[in-house]
C-alpha positions in Angstrom: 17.1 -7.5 4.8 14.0 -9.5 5.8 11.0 -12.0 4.6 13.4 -14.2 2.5 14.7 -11.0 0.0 18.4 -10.9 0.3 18.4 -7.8 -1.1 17.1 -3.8 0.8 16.5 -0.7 -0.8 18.3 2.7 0.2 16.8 4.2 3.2 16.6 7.5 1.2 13.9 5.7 -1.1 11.8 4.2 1.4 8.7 5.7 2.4 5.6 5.3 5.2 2.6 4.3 4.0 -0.9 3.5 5.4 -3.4 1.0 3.7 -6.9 1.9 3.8 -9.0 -1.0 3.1 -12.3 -2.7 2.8 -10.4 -6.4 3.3 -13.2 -8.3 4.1 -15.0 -7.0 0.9 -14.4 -9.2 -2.3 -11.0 -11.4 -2.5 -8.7 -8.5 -3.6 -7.7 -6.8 -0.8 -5.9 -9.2 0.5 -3.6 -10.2 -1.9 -2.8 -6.0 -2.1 -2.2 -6.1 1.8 0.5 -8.8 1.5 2.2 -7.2 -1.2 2.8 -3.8 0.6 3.9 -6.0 3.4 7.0 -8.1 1.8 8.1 -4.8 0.4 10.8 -3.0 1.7 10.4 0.3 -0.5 6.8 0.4 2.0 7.5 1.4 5.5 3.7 0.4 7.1 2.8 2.6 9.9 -0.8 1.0 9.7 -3.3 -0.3 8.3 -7.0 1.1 8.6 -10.8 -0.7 8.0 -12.7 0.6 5.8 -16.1 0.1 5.4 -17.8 -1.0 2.5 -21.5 0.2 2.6 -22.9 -2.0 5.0 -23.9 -2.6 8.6 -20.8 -3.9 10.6 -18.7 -4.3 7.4 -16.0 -2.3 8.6 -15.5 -4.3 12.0 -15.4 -7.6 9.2 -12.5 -5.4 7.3 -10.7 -5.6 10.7 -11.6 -9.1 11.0 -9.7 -9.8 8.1 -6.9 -7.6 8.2 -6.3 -9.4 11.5 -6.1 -12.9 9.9 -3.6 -11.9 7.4 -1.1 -10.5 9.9 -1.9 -13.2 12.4 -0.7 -15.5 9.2 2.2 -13.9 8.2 2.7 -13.2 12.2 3.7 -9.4 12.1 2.8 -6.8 14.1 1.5 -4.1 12.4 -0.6 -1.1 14.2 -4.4 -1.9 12.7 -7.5 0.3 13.4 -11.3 0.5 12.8 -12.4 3.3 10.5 -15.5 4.6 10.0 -18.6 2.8 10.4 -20.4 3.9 7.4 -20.3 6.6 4.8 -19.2 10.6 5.7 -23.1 11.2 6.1 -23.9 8.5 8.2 -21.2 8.3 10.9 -19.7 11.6 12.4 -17.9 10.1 15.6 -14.1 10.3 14.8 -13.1 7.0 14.6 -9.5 5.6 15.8 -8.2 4.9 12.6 -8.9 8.5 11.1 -7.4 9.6 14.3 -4.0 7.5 13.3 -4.1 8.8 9.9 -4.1 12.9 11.0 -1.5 11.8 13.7 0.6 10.2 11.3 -0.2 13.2 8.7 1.1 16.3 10.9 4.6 13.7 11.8 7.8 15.3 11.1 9.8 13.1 8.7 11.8 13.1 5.8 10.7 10.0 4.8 7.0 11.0 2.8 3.2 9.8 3.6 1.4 7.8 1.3 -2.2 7.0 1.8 -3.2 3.5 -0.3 -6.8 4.0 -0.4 -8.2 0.5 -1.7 -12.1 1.1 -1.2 -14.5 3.6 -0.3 -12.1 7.3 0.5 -14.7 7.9 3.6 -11.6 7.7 6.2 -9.3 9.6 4.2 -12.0 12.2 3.5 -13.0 12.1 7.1 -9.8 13.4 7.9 -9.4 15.7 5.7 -12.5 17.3 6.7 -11.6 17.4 10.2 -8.3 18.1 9.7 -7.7 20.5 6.8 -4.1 21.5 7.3 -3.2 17.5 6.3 -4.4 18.2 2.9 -0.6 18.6 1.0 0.7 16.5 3.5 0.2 13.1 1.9 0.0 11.8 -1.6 -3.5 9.6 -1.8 -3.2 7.2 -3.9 -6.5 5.4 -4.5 -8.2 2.3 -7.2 -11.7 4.7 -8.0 -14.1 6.2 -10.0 -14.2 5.9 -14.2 -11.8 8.3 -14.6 -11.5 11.5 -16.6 -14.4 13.7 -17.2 -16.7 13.1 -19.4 -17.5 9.8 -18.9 -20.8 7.8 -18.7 -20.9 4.5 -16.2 -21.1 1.4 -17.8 -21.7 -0.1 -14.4 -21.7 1.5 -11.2 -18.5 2.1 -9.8 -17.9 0.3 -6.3 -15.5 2.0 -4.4 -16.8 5.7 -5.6 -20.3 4.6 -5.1 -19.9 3.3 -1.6 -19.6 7.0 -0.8 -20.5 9.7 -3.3 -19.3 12.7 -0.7 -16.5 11.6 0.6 -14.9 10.6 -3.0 -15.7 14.2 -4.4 -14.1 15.9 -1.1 -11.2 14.2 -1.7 -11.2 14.5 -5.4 -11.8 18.7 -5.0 -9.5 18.6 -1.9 -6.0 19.8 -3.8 -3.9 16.9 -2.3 -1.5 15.2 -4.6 -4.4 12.2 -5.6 -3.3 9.6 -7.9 -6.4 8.1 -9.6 -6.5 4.4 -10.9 -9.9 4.4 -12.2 -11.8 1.3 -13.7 -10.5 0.3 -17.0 -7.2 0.8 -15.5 -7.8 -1.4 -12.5 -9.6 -4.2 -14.1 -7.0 -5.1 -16.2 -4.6 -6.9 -13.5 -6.1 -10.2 -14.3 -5.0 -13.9 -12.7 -6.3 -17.5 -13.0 -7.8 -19.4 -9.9 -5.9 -22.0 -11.3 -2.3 -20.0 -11.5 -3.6 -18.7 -7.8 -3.8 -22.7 -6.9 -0.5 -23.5 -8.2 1.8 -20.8 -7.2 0.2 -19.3 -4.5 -1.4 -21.3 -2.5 1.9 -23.6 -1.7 3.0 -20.3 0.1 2.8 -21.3 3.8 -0.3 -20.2 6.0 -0.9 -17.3 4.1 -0.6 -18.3 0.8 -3.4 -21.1 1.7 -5.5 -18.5 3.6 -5.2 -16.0 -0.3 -6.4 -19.0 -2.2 -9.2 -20.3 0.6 -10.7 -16.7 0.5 -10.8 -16.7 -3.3 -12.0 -20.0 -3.9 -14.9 -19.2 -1.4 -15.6 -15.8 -2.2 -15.7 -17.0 -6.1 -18.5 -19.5 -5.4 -20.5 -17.3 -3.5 -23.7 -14.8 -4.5 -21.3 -12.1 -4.2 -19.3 -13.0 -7.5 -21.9 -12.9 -10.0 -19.8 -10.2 -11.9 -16.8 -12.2 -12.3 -16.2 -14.4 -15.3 -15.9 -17.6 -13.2 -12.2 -19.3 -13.0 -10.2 -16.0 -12.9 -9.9 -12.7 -10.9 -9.1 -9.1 -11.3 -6.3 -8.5 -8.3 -7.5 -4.8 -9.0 -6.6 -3.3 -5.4 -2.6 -4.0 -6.2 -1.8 -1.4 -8.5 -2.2 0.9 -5.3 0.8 -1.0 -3.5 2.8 -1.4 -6.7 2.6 2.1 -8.0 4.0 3.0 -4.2 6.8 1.1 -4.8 7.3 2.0 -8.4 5.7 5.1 -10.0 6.6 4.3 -13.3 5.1 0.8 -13.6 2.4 2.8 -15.1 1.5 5.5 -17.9 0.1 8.9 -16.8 -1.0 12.0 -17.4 -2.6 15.1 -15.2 -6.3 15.9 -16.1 -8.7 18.0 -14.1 -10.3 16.3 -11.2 -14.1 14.4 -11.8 -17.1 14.9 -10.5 -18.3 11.6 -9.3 -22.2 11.8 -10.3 -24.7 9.6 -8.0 -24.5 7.1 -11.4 -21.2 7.2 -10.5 -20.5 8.9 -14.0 -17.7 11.1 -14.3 -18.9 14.9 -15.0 -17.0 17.8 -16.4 -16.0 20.2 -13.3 -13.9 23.4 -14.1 -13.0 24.8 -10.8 -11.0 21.5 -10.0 -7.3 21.1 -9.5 -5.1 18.7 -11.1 -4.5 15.2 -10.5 -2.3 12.3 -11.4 -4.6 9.7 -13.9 -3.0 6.6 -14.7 -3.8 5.5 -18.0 -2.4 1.8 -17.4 -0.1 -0.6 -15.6 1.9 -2.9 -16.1 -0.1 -6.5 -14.8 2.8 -8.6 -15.6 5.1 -7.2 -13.3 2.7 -6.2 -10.5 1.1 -10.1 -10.5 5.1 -11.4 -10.6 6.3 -9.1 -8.0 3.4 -10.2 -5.7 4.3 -13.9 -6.2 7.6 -13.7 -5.8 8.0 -12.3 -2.6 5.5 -14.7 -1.5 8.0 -17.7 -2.6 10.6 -16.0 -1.2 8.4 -15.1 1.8 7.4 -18.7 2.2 11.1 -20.5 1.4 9.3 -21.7 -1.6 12.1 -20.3 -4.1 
């Protein structure tokens, strides 16, 4: 038992995972991060940087995964991913390099691969490594979902590479897809962020100061102002429970350069989450923090 719970979960249950993840992006990350940290279901082996479509972004995705474990003081293994999109950078970075190693492990305990950004280091691997592909269950917050579908915007984390999002969505690996009406829904006040989160210790401050900061900025001229869709977390909390969510298994997308979903027949099956539950993916967030924090 640890970070305030007085409570574990079977060993038989628990299960490695490795967060992929543009941190340093937009304010969500983060607050995903922390959550797959203070649970004990989530054994993290790592956690890689991604990048997010521009020049140096993934060493600031480091940056920032940094701070949060220097806040919360753990030691957890973190890693640089790829510089830029499949394209654009071929040198095998360190933290593709993890994820193969940590793919071809021996355990009974399974891989899960929380992909909360561009898929270029999980499709790097893949395409270096081919015999991973069935080894890990990808679960990743992309794409508009089930084919057909037109893009009412464009699609960040499919967008930010095109390639890499289709390799992995034709790989055959067990994927499952939260794609943007699903995502978008896990919606919090700045103000309920202020109040219950922020009075969580160093890192609690550090969620809120990111937000507040990031919400003023150029950057966050798509948001609505004085609330926030934490839409990265459904990755940790459907890790730690499956059924949080409704489901179904469709054929695989083709991610258009509109980021548009096409109709593509020869594709296998993946896992499409139709919803999830915000209420209890928001709570369980906060209160581990409390408990985290001796706030209870």
């Amino acid at each position: 038992m640890k970070n305030g719970l007085q409570f574990d979960v079977p060993d038989y249950k628990k299960i490695r995972v490795i967060i992929d993840t543009d941190a340093a992006c937009e304010a969500d990350d983060p607050f995903a991060i922390v959550q797959a940290l203070l649970s004990p279901k989530l054994l993290v082996q790592g956690i890689i940087a991604e990048h997010f479509n521009a020049p140096g972004s993934v060493q600031e995705s480091y940056n920032e995964i940094r701070t949060i474990l220097d806040a919360m003081q753990m030691e957890v293994p973190a890693f640089l991913g790829q510089k830029g999109k499949l394209e654009e950078d071929q040198e095998l970075s360190e933290g593709v390099q993890f994820l193969i190693k940590e793919a071809k492990k021996e355990s009974d305990k399974p891989l899960y691969v929380l992909c909360q950004g561009a898929i270029t280091n999980v499709a790097m691997a893949f395409r270096t490594c081919p015999e991973i592909i069935g080894k890990v269950t990808v679960i990743w917050i992309g794409t508009h979902g089930e084919a057909p579908c037109e893009a009412s915007f464009r699609e960040f984390n499919a967008g930010n590479d095109i390639q890499a999002a289709n390799l992995v969505l034709q790989s055959g690996t067990d994927l499952w897809l939260v794609p943007s009406n699903v995502y978008t829904t896990i919606t919090i006040g700045i103000a309920e962020i202020q109040r219950r989160i922020a009075p969580c210790g160093e890192i609690g401050r550090h969620l809120f100061t990111q937000m507040i900061e990031y919400n003023m900025s150029e950057g966050a001229g798509w948001t609505q102002g004085e609330s926030w869709s934490l839409g990265d977390s459904p990755a940790i909390a459907l890790a730690i429970n499956p059924g949080c969510g409704h489901y179904k298994y469709v054929k695989a997308p083709l991610v258009m350069e509109d980021t548009s979903s096409a109709v593509c027949e020869d594709t296998p099956q993946i896992r499409l989450y139709t919803d999830v539950d915000s209420r209890y993916i928001l709570e369980d967030l906060i209160a581990k923090l409390e408990l985290f924090s001796g706030r209870e």
